[in-house]
Structure formats: structure tokens, C-alpha cells
LOVEXTI-334340 format. One record per residue: residue in three letters; y, x, z of N, C-alpha, C in turn. Coordinates in steps of 0.2 Angstrom, whole numbers, plus 2048, in hexadecimal, padded with zeros to 3 digits. Layout:
BEGIN
ALAYXZYXZYXZ...
This chain:
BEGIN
UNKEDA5DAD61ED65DBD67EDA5DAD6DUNKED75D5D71EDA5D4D79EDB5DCD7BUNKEE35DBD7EEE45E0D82EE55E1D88UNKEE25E6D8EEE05E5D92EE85E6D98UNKEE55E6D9EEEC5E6DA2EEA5EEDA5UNKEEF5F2DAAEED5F9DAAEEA5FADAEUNKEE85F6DB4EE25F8DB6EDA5F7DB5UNKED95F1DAFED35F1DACED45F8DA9UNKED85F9DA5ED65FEDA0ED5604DA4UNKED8605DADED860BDAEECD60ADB4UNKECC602DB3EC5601DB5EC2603DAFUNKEC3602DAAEBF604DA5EBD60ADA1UNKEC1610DA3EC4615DA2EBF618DA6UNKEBE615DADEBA618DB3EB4618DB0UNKEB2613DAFEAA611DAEEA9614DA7UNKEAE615DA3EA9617D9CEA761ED9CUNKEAB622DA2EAC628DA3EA3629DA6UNKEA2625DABE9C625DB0E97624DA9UNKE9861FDA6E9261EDA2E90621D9CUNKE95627D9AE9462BD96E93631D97UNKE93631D9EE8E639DA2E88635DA4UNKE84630DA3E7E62DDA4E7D62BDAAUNKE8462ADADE81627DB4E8161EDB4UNKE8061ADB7E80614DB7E86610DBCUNKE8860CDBEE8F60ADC0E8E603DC2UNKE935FEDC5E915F8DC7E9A5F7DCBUNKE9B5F0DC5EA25EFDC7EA15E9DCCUNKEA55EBDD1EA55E7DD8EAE5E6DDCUNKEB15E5DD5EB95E2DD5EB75DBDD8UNKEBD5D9DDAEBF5D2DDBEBE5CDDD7UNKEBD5C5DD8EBB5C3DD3EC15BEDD0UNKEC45C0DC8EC95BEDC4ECD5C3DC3UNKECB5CADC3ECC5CFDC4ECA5D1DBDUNKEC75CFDB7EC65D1DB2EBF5D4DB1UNKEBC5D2DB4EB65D8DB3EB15D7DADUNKEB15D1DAAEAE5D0DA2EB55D3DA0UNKEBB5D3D9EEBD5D6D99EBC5DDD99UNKEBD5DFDA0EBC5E6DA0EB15E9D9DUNKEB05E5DA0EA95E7D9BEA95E6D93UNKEAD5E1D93EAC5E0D8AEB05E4D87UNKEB65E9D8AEBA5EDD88EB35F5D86UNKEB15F6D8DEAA5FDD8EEA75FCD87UNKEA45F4D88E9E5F4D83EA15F6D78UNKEA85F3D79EAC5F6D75EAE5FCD72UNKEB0602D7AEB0607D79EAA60DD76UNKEA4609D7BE9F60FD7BE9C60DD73UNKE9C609D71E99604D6AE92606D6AUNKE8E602D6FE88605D71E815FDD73UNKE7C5FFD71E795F6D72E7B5F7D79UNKE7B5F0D7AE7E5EED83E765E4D83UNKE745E5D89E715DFD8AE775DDD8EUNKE785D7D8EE7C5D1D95E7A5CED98UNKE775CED9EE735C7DA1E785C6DA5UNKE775BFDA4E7C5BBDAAE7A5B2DA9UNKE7F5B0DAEE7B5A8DAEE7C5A5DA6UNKE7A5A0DA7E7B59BDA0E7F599D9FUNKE84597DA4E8B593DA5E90599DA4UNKE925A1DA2E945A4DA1E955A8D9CUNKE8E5A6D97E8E5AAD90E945A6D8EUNKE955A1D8DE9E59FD88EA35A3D8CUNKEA35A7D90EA85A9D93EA75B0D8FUNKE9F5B5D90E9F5BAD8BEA05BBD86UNKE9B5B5D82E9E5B5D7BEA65B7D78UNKEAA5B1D7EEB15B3D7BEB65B9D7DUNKEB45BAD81EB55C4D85EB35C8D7FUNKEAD5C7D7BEAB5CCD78EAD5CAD6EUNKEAE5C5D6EEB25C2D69EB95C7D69UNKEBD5C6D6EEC35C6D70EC45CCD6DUNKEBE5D2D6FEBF5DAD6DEBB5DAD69UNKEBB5D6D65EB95DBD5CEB05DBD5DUNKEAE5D8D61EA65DAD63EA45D3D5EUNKE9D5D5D5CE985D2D58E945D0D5DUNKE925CAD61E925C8D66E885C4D66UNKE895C4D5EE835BFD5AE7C5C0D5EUNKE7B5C6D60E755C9D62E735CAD68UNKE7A5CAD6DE7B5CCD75E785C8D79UNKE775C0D77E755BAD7CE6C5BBD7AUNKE695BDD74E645B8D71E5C5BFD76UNKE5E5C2D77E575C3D7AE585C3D83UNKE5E5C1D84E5C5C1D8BE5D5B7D8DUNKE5E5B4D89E5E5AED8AE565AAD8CUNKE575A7D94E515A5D96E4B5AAD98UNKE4B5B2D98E465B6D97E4D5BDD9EUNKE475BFDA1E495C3DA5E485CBDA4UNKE4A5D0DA7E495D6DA1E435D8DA1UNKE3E5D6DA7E375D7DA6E345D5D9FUNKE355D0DA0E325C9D99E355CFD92UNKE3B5CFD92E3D5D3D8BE395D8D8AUNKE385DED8DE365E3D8DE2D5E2D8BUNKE2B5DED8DE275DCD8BE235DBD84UNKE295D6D81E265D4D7CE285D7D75UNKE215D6D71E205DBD6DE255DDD69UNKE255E0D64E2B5E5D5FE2D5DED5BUNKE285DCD57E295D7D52E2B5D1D55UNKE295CED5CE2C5C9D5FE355CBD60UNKE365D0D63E3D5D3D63E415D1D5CUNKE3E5D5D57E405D3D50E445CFD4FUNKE3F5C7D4FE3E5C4D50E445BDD53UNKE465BED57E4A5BCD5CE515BED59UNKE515C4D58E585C7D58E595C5D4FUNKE555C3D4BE555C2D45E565C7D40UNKE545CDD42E555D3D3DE4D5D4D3EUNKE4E5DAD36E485DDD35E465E4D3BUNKE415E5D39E3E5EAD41E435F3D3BUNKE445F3D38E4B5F8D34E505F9D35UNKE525F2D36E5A5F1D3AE5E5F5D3EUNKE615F9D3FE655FED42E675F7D48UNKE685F0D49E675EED50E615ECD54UNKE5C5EDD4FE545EDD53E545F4D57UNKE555F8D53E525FFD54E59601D5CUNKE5C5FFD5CE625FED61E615FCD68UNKE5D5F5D65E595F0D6CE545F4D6DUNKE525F6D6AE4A5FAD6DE4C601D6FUNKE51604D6CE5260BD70E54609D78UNKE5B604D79E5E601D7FE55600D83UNKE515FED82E4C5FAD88E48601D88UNKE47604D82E4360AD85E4760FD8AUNKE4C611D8AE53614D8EE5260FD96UNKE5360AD95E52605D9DE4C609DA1UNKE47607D9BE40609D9FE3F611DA3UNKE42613DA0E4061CD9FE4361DDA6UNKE4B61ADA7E5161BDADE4D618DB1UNKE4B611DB2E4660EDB7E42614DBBUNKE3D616DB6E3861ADB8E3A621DB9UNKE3F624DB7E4062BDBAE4462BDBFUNKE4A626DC2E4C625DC8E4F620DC8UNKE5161EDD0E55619DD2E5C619DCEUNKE60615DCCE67614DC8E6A616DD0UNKE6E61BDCFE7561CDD3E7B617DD0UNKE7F615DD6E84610DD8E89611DDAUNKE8F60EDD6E9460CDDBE95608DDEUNKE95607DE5E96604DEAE9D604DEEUNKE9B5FEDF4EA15FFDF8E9F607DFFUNKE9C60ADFDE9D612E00E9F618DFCUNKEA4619E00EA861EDFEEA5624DFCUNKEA0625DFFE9C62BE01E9762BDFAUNKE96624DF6E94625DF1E95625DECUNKE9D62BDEBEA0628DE7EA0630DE5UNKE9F634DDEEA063ADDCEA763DDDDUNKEA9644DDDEAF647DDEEB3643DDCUNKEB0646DD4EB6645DCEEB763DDCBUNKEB3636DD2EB4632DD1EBC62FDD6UNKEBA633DD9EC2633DDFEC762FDDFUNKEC9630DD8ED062BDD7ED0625DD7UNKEC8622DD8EC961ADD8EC761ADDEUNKEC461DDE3EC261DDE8EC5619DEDUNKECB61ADEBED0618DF0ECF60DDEEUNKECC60DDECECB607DEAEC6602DECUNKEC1606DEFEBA604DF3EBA605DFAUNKEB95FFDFBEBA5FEE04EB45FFE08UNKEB5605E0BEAF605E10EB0605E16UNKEAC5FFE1BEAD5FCE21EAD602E25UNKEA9609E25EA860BE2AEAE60FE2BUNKEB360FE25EB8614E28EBD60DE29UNKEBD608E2DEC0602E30EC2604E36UNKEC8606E38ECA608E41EC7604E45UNKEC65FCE42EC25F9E49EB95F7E46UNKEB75FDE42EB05FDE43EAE605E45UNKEAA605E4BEA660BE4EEA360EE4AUNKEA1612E4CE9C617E4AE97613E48UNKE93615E44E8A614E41E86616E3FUNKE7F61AE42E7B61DE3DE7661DE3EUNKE7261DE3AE6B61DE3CE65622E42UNKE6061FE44E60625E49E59626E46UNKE5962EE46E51632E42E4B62EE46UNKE4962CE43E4162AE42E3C62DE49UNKE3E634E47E3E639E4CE3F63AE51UNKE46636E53E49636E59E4C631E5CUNKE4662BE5AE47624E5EE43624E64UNKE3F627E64E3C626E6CE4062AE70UNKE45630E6FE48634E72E4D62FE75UNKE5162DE6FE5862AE72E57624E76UNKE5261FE74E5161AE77E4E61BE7EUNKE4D61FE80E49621E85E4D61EE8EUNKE5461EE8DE5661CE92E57615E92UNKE53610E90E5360AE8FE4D607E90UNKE4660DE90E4260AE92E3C607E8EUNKE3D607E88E3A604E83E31605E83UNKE3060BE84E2960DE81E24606E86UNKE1E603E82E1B600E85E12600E81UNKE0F5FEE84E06600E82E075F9E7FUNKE035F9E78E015F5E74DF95F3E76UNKDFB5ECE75DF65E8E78DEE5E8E72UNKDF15E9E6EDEA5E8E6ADE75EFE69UNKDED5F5E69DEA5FBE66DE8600E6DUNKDEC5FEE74DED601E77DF0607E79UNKDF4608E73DFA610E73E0160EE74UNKE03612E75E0B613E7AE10611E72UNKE1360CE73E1860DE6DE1E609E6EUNKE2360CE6BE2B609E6CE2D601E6CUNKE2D5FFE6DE2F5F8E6EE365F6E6DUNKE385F9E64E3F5F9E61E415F1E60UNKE3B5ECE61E3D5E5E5FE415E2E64UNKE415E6E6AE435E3E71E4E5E3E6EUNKE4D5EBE6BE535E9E6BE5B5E5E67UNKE615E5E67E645E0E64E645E2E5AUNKE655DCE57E635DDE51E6A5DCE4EUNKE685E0E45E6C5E1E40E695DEE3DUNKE6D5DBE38E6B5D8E31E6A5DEE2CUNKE665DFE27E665E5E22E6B5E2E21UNKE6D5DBE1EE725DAE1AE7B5DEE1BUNKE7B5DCE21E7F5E1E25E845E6E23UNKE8B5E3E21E8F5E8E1CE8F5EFE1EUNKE8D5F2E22E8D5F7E27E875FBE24UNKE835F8E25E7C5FBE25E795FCE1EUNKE7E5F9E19E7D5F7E11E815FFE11UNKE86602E12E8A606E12E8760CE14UNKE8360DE18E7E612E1CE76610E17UNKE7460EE14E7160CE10E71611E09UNKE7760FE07E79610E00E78618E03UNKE7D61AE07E7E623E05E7A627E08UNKE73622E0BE6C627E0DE68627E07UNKE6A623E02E66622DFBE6A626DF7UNKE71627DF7E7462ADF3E6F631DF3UNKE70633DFAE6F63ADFDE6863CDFBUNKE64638DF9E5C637DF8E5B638DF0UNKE5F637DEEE5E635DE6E6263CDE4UNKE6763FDE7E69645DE5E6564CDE6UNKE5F64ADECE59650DEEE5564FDE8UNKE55649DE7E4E647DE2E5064BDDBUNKE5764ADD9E5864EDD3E59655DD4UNKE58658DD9E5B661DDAE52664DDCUNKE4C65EDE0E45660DE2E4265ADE0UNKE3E65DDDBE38658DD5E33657DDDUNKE32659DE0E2E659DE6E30654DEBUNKE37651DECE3C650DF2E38649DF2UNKE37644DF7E31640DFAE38637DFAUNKE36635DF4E3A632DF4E3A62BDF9UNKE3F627DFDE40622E02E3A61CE00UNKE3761AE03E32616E02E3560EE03UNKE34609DFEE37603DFCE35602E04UNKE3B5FCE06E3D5FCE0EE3E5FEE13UNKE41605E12E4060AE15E45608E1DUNKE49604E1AE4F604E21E4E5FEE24UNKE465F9E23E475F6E28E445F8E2FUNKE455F7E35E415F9E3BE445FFE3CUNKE4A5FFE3AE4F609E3CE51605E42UNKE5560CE45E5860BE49E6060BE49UNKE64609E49E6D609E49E6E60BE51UNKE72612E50E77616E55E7D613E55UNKE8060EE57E8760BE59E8A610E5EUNKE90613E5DE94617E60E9B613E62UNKE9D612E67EA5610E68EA8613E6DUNKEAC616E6AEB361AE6DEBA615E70UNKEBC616E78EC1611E79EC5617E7CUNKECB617E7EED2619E7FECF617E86UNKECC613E8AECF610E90EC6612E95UNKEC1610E8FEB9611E92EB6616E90UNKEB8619E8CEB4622E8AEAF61DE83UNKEAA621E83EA461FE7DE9F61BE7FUNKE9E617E7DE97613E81E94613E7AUNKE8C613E7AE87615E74E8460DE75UNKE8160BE6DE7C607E6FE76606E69UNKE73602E69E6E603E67E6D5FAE61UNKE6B5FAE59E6A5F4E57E635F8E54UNKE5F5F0E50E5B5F4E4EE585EFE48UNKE5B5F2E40E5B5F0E3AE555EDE38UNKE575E2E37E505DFE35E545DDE30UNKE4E5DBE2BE505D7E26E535CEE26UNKE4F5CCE2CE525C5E2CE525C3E33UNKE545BDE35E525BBE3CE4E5BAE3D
């Protein structure tokens, strides 16, 4: 069995840990940094069905990652080949069967079918929790790799950033003058397009993003009633840029988060 170097092993230690208290995980190492072996290592550990999708130009790379560790590899490629997980989930028992070339009795039929009923179930009962590059997103007693995810906003030469309440954008905007009558409705309303724009893309805004989601998925599991963020929710916000100077005091400004130019 390939053996690993110490910090794969100690990436792998991480994530089997996450994924054995049922949370969901996302490796965003470096790239040549190991991270099929470190997965082929998990899927070894946990000995559990596992799908792989990835391009086409990369399954001889899995195959032999999962060769390497003693993994039976035969089954991994053949229903996600060409077919996206919508399409698998889809098709019927006997087609699955079928494909993977066992009978519908097979302890690995019955394996594939438990894995897609498990995807669907997590789909619909909530959003997958992630590790990201925010820190803020990152459990206690996940700490110790903490120190290994870089987030921009605790950068000394990145300001402050936060989003402004919904609530309280006609407030703050107010010394700028924004409000104006809509031509077609006739009612008084902000005129946020006037001012200067963010990409959502926005390493920054992605960061501010993730831990208002985090924050939101953690209400939703403590209040079955908690009113969960509505698909788009961050475009048309408003961004509070804060800068602090040694020499000019604080000067405030104002962007205001689109999706494209």
C-alpha cells in the first residue's frame, strides 16, 4: 500500500474525522500537493461506496491512486462515466444493475443505491456545510488546521468589509444622495446602481458570503422555522468598506455587489 507523506496523512486524518461526524468537507490544497492520494487514502479508510467524478483525462490518474491503496477500483468509473449525477439518480434500479454488472442482491448494488438515496436525502434536508478559505467557517475543534486557510480579510493590507442590513441602506446611503422617483412606478427608491461595483466573484465577498451562510445553516438546524437565504440572495447588497490610516483617520465607502459587468 502507497504510503503517504505526513502531512497527507495528517490531511486525511482531518477529513475522515469531519466525515465520520456526518459533515461534508472540500479539499482546496495546492495543486501537486497530493490530494487524489489523500482521497484514495479516506476512501480506503472509511471502506465505504464513494462516486468520483472528475474529467476524463484524469480517471488513469484515479484508477492508479486507488490501485496503489488496495482499492477495487472496477466499479468507481462506470456509472458516472458520460452521465452527470442528475442522470444517475435517475435511472431506474435494473438499469443501475445493469451498468455496474452485478445482480440487484449484490452487497455493491445495494451500496450504490444506499450512496444516491443518502446524496438525495442531505440535498433536501439542507445545504452541505464547507470548508472554505474562511476561517470563521471553520468548527472549534477543527482549529488545528485552521491555521492553514488563508483568509483575505485578516490581510493588514485588506480593510474592513461588511455587508450593510437591507434595512439600513437607505439610512447610511443617505449622505450621498441616492434616493430618486422611478420613472415608470413613480415611487421614491434608492438608486444602489449609481454606485461603484464589486464582482460577487470577489475573494472578499466569497469570504463574507460563506460565514453569513454558515451562520444561516446553523439557525436553520437549532429553528425548523428559521427562514432560510433565498437562491441570490447577495446580489444587489450593499458592501461597507472601512479604512483606517495612521496619517487620515477612517474614511467609509460604499461598493455594491453584481454578478457581472
Amino acid at each position: 500500500m502507497k504510503e503517504l507523506f505526513p502531512k497527507q496523512k495528517e490531511a486525511r486524518n482531518f477529513f475522515v474525522n469531519r466525515l465520520q461526524r456526518g459533515r461534508c468537507t472540500i479539499d482546496t490544497s495546492d495543486v501537486g500537493t497530493g490530494k487524489t492520494v489523500v482521497a484514495a487514502s479516506i476512501i480506503k479508510t472509511l471502506d465505504c461506496p464513494v462516486a468520483v467524478i472528475c474529467p476524463k483525462a484524469v480517471i488513469p490518474s484515479w484508477e492508479r491512486e486507488l490501485k496503489e491503496m488496495g482499492i477495487a477500483e472496477e466499479y468507481a468509473h462506470k456509472l458516472a462515466t458520460d452521465r452527470n449525477m442528475t442522470d444517475i439518480k435517475a435511472m431506474p434500479a435494473d438499469e443501475i444493475a445493469s451498468v455496474l454488472g452485478v445482480s440487484k442482491d449484490d452487497e455493491i448494488f445495494t451500496g450504490a443505491m444506499n450512496a444516491l438515496a443518502e446524496l438525495g436525502q442531505r440535498r433536501q434536508k439542507r445545504r452541505s456545510r464547507k470548508i472554505t478559505i474562511s476561517r470563521k467557517a471553520l468548527d472549534d475543534d477543527d482549529m488545528d488546521l485552521a491555521g492553514t486557510k488563508f483568509n483575505v480579510l485578516n490581510h493588514v493590507l485588506v480593510p474592513h468589509q461588511e455587508l450593510v442590513p437591507v434595512e439600513e441602506e437607505e439610512e447610511q446611503l443617505a449622505p450621498w444622495g441616492l434616493l430618486t422617483t422611478d420613472e415608470e412606478t413613480g415611487e421614491t427608491r434608492l438608486a444602489k446602481e449609481l454606485l461603484p461595483k464589486v464582482l460577487i466573484t470577489d475573494p472578499v465577498v466569497q469570504v463574507i458570503k460563506e460565514t453569513t451562510e454558515r451562520a444561516h445553516d446553523a439557525a436553520s438546524s437549532e429553528d425548523e422555522e428559521h427562514v432560510p437565504l433565498p437562491a441570490g440572495w447577495l446580489a444587489d447588497r450593499v458592501l461597507k468598506v472601512v479604512r483606517q490610516s495612521p496619517s487620515a483617520g477612517v474614511s467609509v465607502a460604499y461598493r455594491l455587489i453584481v454578478e457581472g459587468s
